[in-house]
C-alpha positions in Angstrom: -28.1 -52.3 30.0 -24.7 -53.8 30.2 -21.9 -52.0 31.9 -18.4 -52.6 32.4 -16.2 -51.1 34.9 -12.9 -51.7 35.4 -10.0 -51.5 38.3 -6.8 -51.6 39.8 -4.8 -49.5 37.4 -2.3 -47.4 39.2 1.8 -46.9 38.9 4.1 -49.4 39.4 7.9 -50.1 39.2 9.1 -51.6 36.0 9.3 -55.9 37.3 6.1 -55.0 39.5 2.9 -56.6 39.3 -0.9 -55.5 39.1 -4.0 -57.4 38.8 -7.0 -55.5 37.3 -10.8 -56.0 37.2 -13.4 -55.8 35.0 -17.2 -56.1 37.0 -19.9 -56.3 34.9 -23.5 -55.4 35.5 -24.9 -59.4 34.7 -24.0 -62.7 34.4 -20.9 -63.3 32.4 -22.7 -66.2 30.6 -24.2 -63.8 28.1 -20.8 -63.3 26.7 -19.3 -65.2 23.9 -16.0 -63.3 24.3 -14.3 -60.7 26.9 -11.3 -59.3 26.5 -8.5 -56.5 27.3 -7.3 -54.2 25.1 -5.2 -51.0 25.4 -3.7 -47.9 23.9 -0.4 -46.1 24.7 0.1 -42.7 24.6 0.4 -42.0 20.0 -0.3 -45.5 20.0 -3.2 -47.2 18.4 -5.7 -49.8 20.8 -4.3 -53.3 20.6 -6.0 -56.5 21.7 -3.8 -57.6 24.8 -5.6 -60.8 26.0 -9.0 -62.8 25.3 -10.9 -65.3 26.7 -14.1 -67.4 25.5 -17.2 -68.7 27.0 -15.6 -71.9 27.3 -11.9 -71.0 28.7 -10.4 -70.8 25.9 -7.8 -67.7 25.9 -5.0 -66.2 23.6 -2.7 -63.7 24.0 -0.6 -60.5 22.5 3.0 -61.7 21.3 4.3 -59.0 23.4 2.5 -60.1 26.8 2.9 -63.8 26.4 4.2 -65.6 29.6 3.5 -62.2 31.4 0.2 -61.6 31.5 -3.1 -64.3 32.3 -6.4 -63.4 31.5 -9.5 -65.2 34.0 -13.1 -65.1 34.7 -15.0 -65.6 37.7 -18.4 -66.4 36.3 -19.9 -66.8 40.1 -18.5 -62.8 40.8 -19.9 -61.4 37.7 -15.9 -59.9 36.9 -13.0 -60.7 34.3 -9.5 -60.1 35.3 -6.0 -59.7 33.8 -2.9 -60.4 36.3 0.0 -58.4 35.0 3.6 -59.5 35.9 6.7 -58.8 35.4 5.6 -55.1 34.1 8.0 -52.9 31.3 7.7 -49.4 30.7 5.9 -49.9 27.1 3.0 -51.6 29.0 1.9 -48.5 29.7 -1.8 -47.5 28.6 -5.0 -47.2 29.3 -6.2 -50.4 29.8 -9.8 -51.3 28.3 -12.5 -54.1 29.0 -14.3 -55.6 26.4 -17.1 -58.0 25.9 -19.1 -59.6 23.2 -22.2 -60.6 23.8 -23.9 -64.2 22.8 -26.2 -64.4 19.9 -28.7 -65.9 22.3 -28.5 -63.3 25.2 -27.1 -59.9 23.5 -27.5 -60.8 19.5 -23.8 -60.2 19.9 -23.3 -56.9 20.4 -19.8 -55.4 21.9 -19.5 -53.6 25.5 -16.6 -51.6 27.0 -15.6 -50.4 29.7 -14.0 -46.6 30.3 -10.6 -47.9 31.1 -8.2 -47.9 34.1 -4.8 -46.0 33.5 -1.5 -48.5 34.0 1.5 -46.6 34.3 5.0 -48.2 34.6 8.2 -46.9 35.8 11.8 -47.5 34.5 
């Protein structure tokens, strides 16, 4: 079964960085689409950044310029570098997949979440 485990959530100082890590259990080919997504405290979960099979990626208006989504097919494990960090990026921060018609018959996968917290 696919799994999903992401890292490298922790608490940083608003203007700091993070980078976290999504591993998955198999190749990364079998995904169509992978993602982050999060949800603040009262908030609902929001799409925050995705990236296709093919590279293609798109972002959240209010991370644009701040935030780049990557995959490293040949380490099995998406990422999401997060700069220049504001208190109202914090969340729990979620991995998501969708898998390819071909491989998965495009089912979705997430992850449990890694906890961001950022300081004023």
């Amino acid at each position: 079964q696919v799994q999903l485990v992401e890292t490298g959530g922790g608490l940083v100082q608003a203007g700091g960085s993070l980078r976290l890590s999504c591993a998955a259990s198999g190749n990364l080919l079998r995904f169509n689409t992978m993602g982050w997504y999060r949800q603040a405290p009262g908030k609902q979960r929001e799409a925050v950044a995705v990236i296709t099979s093919d590279g293609s990626t798109n972002y959240a208006d209010s991370v644009k310029g701040r935030f780049t989504i990557s995959r490293d097919n040949a380490k099995n494990t998406m990422y999401l570098q997060m700069n220049s960090l504001k208190p109202e990026d914090t969340a729990v921060y979620y991995c998501n997949a969708r898998g390819a018609t071909l491989f998965l018959s495009g089912m979705v996968y997430w992850g449990k979440g890694t906890l961001v917290t950022v300081s004023s």
